[in-house]
MARLUM-111644 format. One record per residue (C-alpha): x, y, z; residue in three letters. Coordinates in nm, 4 decimals. Layout:
// residues N
u | v | w | type
X | Y | Z | ALA
...
END
This chain:
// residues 409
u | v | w | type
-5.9032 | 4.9906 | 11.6804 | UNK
-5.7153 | 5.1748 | 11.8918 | UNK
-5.4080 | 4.9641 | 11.8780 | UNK
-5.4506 | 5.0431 | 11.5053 | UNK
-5.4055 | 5.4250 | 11.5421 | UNK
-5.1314 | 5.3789 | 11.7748 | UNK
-4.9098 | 5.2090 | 11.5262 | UNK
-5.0323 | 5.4164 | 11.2699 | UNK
-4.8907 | 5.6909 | 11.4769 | UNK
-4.6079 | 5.5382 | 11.5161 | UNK
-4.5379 | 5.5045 | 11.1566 | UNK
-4.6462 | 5.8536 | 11.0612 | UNK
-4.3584 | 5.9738 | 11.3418 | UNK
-4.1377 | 5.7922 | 11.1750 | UNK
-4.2497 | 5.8701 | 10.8163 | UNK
-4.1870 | 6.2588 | 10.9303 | UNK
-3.8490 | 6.1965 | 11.1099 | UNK
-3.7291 | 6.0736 | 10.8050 | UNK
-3.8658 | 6.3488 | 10.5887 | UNK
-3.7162 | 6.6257 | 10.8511 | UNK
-3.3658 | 6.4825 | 10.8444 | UNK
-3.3106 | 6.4531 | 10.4495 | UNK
-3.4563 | 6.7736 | 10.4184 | UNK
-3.2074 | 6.9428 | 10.6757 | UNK
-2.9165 | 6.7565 | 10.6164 | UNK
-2.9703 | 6.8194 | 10.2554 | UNK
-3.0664 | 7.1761 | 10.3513 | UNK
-2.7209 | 7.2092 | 10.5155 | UNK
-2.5179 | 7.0089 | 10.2996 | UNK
-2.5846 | 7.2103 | 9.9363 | UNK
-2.4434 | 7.5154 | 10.1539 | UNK
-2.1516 | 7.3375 | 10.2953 | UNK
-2.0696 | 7.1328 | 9.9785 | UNK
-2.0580 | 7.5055 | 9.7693 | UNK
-1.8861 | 7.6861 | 10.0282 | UNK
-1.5766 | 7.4036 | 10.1060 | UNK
-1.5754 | 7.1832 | 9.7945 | UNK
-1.6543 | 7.4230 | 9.5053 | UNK
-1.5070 | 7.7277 | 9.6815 | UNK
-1.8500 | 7.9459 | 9.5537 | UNK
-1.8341 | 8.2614 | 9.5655 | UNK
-2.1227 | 8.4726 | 9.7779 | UNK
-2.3370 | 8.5135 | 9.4440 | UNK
-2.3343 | 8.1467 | 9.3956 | UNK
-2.4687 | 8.0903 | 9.6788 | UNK
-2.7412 | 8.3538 | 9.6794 | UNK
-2.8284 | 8.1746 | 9.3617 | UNK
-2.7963 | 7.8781 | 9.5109 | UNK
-3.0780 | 7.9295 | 9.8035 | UNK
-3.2893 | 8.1222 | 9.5009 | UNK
-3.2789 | 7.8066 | 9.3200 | UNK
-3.3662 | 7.6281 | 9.6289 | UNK
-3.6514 | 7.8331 | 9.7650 | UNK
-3.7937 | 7.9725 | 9.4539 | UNK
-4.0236 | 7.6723 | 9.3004 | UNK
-4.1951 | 7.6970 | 9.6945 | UNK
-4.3128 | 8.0416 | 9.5877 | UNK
-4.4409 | 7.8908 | 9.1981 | UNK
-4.5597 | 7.5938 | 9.2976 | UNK
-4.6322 | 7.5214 | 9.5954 | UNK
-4.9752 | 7.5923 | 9.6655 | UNK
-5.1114 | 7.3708 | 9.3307 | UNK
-4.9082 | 7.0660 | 9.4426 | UNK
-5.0085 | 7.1090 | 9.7619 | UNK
-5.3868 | 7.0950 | 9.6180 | UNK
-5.3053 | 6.7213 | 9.4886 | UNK
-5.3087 | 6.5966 | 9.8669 | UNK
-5.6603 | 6.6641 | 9.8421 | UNK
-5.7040 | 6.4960 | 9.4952 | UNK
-5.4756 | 6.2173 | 9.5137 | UNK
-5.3982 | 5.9464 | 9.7524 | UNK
-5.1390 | 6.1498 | 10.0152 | UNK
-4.9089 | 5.8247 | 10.0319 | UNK
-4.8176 | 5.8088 | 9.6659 | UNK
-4.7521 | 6.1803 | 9.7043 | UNK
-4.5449 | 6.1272 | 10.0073 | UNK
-4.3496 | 5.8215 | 9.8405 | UNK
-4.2906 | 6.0218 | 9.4945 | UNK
-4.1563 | 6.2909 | 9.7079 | UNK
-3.8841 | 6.0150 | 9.8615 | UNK
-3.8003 | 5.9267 | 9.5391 | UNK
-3.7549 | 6.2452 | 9.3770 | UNK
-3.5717 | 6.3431 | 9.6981 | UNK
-3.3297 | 5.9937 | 9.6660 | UNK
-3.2376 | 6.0716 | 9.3056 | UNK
-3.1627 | 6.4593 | 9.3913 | UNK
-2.9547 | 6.3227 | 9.7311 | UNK
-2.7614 | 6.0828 | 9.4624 | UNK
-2.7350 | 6.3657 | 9.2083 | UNK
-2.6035 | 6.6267 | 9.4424 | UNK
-2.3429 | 6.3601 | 9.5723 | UNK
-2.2291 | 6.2251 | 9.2223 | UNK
-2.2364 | 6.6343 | 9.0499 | UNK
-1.9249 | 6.6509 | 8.8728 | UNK
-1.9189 | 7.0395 | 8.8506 | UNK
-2.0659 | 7.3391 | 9.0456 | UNK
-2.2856 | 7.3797 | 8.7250 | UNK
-2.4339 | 7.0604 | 8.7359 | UNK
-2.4508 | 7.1258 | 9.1263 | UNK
-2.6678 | 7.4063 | 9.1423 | UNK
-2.9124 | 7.2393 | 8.8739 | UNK
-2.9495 | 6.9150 | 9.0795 | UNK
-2.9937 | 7.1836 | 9.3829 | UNK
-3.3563 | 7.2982 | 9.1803 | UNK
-3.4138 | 6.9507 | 9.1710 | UNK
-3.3930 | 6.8954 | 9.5780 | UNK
-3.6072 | 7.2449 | 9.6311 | UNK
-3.8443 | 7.0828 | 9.3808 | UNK
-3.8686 | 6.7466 | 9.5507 | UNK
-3.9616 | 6.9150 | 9.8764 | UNK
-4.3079 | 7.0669 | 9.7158 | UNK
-4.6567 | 6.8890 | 9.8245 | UNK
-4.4636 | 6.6077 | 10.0829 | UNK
-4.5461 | 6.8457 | 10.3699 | UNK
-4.8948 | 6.9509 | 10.2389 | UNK
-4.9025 | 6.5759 | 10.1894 | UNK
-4.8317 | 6.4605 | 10.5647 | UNK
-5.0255 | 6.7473 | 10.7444 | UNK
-5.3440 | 6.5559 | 10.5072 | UNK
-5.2232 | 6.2832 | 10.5655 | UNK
-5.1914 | 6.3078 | 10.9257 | UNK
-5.5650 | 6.4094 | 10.9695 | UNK
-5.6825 | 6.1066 | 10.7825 | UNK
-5.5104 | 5.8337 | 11.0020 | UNK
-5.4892 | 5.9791 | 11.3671 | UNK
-5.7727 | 6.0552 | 11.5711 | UNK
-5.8426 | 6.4416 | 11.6610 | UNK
-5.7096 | 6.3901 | 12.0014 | UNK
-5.3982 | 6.2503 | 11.8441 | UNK
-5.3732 | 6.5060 | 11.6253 | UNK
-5.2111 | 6.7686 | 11.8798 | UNK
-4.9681 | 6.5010 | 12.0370 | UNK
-4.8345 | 6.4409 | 11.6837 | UNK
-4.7968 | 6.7876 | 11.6129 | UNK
-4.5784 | 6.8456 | 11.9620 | UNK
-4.3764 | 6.5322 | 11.8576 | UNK
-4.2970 | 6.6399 | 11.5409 | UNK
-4.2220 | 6.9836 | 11.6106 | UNK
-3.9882 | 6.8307 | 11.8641 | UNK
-3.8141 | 6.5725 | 11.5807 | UNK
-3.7753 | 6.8533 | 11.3385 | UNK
-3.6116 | 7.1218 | 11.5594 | UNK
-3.3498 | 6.8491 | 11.7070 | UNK
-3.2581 | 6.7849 | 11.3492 | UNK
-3.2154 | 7.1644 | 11.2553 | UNK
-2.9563 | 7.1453 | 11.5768 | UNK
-2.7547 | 6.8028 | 11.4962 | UNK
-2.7709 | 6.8262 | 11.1072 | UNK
-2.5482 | 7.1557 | 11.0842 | UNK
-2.2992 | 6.9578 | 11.2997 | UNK
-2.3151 | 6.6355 | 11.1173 | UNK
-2.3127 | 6.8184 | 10.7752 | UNK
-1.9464 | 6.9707 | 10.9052 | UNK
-1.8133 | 6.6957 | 10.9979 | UNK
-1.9263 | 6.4990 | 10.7186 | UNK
-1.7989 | 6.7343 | 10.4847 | UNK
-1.4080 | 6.7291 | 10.6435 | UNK
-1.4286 | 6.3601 | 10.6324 | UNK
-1.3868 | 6.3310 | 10.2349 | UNK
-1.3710 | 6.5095 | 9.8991 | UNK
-1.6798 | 6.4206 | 9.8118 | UNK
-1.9927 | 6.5336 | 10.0056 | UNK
-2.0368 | 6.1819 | 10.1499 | UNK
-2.3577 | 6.3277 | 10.3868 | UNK
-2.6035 | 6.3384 | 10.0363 | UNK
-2.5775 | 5.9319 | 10.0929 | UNK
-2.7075 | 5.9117 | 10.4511 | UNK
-2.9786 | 6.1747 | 10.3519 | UNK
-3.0350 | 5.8830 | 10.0224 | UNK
-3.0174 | 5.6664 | 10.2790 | UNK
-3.3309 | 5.8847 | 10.4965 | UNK
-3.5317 | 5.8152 | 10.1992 | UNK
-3.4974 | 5.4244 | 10.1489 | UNK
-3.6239 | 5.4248 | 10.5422 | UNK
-3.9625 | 5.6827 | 10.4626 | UNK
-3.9863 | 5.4995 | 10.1428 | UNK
-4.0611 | 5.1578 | 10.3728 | UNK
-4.2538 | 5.3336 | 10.6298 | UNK
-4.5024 | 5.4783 | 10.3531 | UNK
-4.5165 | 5.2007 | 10.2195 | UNK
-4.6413 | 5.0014 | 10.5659 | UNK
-4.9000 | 5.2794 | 10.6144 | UNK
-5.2950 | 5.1446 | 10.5218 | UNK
-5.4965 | 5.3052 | 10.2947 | UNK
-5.6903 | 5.5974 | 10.5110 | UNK
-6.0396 | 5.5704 | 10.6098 | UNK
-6.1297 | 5.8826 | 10.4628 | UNK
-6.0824 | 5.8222 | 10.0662 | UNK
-6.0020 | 6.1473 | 9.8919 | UNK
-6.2889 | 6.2626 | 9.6673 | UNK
-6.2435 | 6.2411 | 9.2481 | UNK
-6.2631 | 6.6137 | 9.1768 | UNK
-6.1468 | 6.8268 | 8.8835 | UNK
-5.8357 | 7.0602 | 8.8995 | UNK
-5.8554 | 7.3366 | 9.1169 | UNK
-5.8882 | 7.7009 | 8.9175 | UNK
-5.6717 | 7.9597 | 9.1035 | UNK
-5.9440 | 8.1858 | 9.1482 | UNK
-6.1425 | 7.9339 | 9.3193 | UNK
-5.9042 | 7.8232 | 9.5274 | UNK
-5.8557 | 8.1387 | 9.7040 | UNK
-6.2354 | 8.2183 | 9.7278 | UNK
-6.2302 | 7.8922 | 9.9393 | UNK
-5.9007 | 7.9598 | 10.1524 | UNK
-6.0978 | 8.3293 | 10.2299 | UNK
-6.3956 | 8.1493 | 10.3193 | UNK
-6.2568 | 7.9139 | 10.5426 | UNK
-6.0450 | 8.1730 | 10.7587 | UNK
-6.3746 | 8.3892 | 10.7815 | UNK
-6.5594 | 8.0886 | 10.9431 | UNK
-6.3006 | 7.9552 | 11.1884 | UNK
-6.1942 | 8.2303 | 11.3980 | UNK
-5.9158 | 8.0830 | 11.5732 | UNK
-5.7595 | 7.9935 | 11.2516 | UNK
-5.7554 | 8.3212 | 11.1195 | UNK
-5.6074 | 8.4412 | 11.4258 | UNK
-5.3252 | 8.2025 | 11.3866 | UNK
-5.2697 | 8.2590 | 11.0055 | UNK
-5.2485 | 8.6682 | 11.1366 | UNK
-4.9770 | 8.5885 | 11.3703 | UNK
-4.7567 | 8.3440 | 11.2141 | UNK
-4.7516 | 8.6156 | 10.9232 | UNK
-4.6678 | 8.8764 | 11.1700 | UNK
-4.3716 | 8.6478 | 11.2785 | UNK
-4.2728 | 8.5622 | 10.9529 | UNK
-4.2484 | 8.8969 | 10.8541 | UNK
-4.0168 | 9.0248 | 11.1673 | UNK
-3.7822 | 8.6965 | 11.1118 | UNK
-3.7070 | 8.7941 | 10.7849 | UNK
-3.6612 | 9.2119 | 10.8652 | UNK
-3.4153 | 9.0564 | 11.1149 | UNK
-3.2911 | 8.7291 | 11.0351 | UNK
-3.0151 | 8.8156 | 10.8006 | UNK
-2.9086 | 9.1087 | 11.0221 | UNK
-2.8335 | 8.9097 | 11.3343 | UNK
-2.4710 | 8.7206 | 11.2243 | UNK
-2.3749 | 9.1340 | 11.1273 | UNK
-2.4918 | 9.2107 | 11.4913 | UNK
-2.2850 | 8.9650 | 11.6382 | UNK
-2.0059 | 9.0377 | 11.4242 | UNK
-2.0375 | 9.4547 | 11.5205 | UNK
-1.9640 | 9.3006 | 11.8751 | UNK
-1.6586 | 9.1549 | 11.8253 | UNK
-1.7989 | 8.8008 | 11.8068 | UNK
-1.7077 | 8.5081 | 11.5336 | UNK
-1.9454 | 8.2537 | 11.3717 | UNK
-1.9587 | 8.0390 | 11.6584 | UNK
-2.1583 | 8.2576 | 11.8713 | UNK
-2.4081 | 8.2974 | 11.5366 | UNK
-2.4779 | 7.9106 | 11.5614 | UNK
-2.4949 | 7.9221 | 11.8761 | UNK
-2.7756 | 8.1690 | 11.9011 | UNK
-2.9676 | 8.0169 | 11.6436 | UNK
-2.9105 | 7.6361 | 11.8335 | UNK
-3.0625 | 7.8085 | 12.1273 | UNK
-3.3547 | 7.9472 | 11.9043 | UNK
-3.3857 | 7.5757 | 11.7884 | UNK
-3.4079 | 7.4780 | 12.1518 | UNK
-3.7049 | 7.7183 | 12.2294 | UNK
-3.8431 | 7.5219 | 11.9456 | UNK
-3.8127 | 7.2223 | 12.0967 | UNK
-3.9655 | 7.3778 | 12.4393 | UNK
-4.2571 | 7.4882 | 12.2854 | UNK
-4.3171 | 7.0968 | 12.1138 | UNK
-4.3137 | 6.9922 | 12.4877 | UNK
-4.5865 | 7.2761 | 12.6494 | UNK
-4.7555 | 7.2984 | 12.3022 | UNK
-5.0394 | 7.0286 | 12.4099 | UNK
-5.1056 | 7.1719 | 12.7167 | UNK
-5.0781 | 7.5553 | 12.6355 | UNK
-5.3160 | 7.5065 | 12.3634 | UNK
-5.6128 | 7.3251 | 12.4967 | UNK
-5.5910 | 7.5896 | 12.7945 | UNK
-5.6073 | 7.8671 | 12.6077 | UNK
-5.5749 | 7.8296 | 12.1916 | UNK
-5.6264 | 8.1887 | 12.0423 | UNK
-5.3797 | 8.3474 | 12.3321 | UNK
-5.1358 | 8.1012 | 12.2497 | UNK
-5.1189 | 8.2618 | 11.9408 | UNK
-5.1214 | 8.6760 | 12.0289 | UNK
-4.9873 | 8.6293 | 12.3335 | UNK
-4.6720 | 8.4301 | 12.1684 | UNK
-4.6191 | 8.6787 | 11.9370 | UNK
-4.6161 | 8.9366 | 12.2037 | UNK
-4.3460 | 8.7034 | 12.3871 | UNK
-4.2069 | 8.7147 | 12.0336 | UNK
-4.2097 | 9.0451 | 11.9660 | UNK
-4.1031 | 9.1731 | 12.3196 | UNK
-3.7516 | 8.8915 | 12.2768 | UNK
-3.6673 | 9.0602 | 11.9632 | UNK
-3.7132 | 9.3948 | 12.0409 | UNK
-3.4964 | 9.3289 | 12.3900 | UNK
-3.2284 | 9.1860 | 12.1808 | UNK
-3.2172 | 9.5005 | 11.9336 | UNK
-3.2202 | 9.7693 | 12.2188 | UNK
-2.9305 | 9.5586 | 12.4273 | UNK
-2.7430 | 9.6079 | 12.1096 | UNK
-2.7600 | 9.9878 | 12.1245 | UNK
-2.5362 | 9.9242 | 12.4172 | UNK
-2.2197 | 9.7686 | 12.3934 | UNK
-2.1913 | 9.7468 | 12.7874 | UNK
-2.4785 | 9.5754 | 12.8228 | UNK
-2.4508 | 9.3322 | 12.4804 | UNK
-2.2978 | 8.9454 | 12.5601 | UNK
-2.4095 | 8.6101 | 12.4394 | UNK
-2.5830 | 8.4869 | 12.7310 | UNK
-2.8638 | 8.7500 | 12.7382 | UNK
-2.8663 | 8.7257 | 12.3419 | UNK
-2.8960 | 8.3508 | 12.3683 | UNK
-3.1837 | 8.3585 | 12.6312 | UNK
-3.3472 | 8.6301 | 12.4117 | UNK
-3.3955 | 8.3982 | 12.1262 | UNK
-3.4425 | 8.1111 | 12.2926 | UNK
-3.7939 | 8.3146 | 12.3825 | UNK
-3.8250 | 8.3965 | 12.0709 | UNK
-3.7963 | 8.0099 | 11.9159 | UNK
-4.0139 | 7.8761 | 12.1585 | UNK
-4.2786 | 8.1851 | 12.0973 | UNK
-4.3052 | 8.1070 | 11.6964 | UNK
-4.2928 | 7.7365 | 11.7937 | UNK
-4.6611 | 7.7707 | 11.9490 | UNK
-4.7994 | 7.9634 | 11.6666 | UNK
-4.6475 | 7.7775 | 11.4128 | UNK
-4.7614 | 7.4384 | 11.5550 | UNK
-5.0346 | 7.6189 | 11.6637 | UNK
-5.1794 | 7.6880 | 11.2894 | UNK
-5.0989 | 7.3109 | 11.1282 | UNK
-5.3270 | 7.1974 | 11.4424 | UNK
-5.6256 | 7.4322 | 11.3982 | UNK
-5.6199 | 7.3381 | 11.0169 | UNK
-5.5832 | 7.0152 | 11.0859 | UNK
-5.9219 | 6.9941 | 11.3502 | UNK
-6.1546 | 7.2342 | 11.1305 | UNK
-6.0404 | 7.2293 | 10.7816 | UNK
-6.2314 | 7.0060 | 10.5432 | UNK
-6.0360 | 6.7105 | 10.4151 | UNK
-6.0960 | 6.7718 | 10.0799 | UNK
-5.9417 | 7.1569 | 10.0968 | UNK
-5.6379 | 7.1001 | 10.3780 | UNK
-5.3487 | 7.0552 | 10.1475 | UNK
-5.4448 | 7.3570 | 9.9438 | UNK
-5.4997 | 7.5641 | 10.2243 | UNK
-5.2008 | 7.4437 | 10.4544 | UNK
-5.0058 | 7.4921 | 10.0957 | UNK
-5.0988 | 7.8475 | 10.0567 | UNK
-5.0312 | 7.9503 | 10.4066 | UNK
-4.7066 | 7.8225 | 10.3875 | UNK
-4.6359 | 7.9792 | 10.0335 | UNK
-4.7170 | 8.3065 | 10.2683 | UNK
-4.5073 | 8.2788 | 10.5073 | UNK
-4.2284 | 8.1867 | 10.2790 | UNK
-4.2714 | 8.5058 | 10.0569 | UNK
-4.2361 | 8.7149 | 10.3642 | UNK
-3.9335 | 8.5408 | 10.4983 | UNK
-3.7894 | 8.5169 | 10.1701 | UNK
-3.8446 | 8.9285 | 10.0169 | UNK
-3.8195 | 9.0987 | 10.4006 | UNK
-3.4661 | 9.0833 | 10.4220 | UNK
-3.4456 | 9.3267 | 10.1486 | UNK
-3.6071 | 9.5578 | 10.3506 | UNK
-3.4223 | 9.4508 | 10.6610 | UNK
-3.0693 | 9.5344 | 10.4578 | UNK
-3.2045 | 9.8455 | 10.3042 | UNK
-3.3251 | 9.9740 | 10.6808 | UNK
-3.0071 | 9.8857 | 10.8389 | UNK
-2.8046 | 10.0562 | 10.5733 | UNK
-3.0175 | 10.3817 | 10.6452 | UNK
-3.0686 | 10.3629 | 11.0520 | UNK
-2.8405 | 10.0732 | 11.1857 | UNK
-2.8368 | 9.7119 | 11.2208 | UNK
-2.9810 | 9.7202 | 11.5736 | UNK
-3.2709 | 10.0003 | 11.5116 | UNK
-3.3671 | 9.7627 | 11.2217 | UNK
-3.4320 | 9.4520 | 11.5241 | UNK
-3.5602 | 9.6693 | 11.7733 | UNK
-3.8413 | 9.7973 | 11.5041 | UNK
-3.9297 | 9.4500 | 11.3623 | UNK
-3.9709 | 9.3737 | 11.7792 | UNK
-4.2042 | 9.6513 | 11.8693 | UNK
-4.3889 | 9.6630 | 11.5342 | UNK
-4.4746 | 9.3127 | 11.6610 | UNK
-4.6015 | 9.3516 | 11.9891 | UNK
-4.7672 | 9.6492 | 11.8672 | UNK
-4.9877 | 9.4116 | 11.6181 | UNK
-4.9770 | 9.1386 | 11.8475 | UNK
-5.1798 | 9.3575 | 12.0842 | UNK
-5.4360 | 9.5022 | 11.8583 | UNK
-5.5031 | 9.1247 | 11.7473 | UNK
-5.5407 | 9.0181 | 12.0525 | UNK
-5.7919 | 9.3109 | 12.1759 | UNK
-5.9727 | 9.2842 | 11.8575 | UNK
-6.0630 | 8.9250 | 11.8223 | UNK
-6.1016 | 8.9399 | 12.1981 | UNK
-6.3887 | 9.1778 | 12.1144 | UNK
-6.4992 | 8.9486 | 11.8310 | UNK
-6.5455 | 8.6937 | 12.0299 | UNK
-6.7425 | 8.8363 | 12.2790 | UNK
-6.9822 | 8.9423 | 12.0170 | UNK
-7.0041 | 8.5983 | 11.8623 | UNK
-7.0639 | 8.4776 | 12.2203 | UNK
-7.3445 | 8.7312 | 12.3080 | UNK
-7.5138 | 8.6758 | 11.9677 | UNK
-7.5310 | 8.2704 | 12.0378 | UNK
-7.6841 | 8.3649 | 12.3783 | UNK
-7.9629 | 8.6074 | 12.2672 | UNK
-8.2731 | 8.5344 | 12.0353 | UNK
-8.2759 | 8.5738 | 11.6465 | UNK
-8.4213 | 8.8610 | 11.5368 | UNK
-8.5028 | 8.6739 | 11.1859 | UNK
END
């Protein structure tokens, strides 16, 4: 039985490697192809990452729902497909028009697959598997987002034609045979009718009222989400107010990628220690990076790359825990009938706030400055990160002094 799990495991890691490097070589590629090949201009490829991100924001949450309905490998294999004929599309468009439409066709193929492997995941592993595989995968999917900007560049100088969109075809022939090796779970999704909305949410409400710990983690990897968009788009025009090029922008957000990969590697530990302060007391960590990094760029005397690189490293491994931190607490306590709904809708969440905060970001910096815009996203989260942390502290000593004394009922 156990040798069973293992090379389920093992197929699941590999099902998810595969996933992670179409999606960020694709990711890369659309931006690379538009910006060298098609010579876009900056509105083409806003609209470009609009038509990319927006069906996330529509959809995402329902499709994420059929995980729950409907056997997670057929979702995971339609996703391969639809991502193999969008990888062949994108490669084969024979005009920036055509481009940009197979473009809503990749965002579209990427809706549900995760939702799809987080349920999936739960269903196959064992629960003390279950926060091993979430370390490991964090791990495979930040070393991608390092090494796919790199391959995408140099497989975009090596021909006319964006050549990459075949190895990322390629990505999905190799998930499509992994899925296809995986066994049918033990845990057979139950026949239920479509999903209302309204009922949905009810549900998702409930859920984060009952576990604690998630709800702590949902609160934090908002508050994150939130400060990396105020700031996000804003750090390549700090860099750049410096006197540094685009090379010291990737190299930032490599070393943010690598705090990533730190926090796959102390994840398992970190987290059985000590779960809900590996959420508030990462975002504090989070908040306290970003808010160094802003106030350091008051100062041109004190501003280099080194500091600035360190600074986010902290801040990658930081939302690393919370962020691996939330798929594992849904995974343990969430019922397998509601996870890909509920995993879905968190993620929708997160995505809004990444997605519309840059608005505010620009809008901010325009008024106050580039760098008063980072160092208030950085100590508006520690701020919240400490009264989260002091309130469900308190929460939990209640719930712990209530389980110890007598009902009054």
């Amino acid at each position: 039985m156990l040798l069973t799990h293992n090379i389920n495991y093992l197929i699941l890691c590999g099902v998810r490697f595969s996933s992670s490097a179409t999606l960020w070589l694709d990711f890369i590629l659309i931006f690379t192809t538009l910006t060298f090949i098609f010579d876009a201009p900056p509105q083409t490829l806003a609209l470009a990452a609009s038509l990319y991100g927006i069906p996330a924001l529509l959809l995402g949450p329902y499709l994420g729902s059929l995980a729950d309905r409907l056997d997670a490998r057929q979702i995971i294999f339609a996703g391969f497909c639809i991502r193999f004929a969008a990888a062949c599309s994108l490669f084969s468009a024979p005009s920036m028009d055509y481009f940009l439409i197979f473009t809503t066709l990749k965002g579209i193929s990427n809706l549900g697959t995760t939702a799809a492997e987080v349920v999936l995941t739960q269903k196959l592993l064992l629960p003390s598997q279950i926060v091993k595989n979430t370390s490991v995968v964090s791990i495979m999917d930040q070393t991608l987002k390092i090494s796919a900007p790199l391959a995408a560049g140099l497989l975009t100088g090596l021909s006319t034609k964006p050549i990459g969109f075949l190895i990322s075809a390629g990505f999905c022939v190799i998930g499509l045979v992994l899925v296809a090796r995986l066994p049918p779970p033990d845990k057979t999704p139950i026949a239920v009718a479509p999903t209302v909305p309204k009922y949905r949410i009810r549900l998702g409400l409930e859920y984060f009222h009952k576990y604690l710990i998630a709800q702590v983690f949902l609160y934090c990897v908002l508050l994150q989400s939130a400060a990396l968009g105020l700031y996000d788009s804003l750090l390549g025009l700090l860099l750049k107010e410096h006197g540094y090029d685009s090379a010291s922008f990737g190299l930032v957000v490599s070393a943010t990628a690598l705090g990533g990969i730190l926090a796959g590697f102390a994840f398992p530990h970190l987290y059985s220690l000590q779960s809900r302060r590996c959420a508030t007391v990462a975002s504090f960590l989070f908040g306290l990076a970003i808010l160094m990094a802003g106030l350091i760029g008051v100062f041109p005397q004190w501003f280099a790359l080194t500091p600035m690189s360190v600074l986010f490293l902290l801040a990658g491994f930081a939302y690393g825990l919370t962020s691996q931190g939330l798929t594992t607490t849904l995974q343990l306590t969430c019922s397998t009938n509601h996870l890909g709904a509920i995993f879905a809708t968190t993620r929708t969440l997160s995505i809004f706030l990444f997605i519309s905060f840059p608005v505010l970001g620009g809008w901010l910096a325009g008024l106050f400055g580039t760098a008063a815009v980072i160092i208030t996203a950085g100590a508006a989260t520690i701020v919240t990160a400490c009264a989260l942390h002091f309130r469900f502290r308190d929460r939990q000593s209640t719930d712990t002094e209530a389980k110890r004394s007598p009902s009054s009922t």
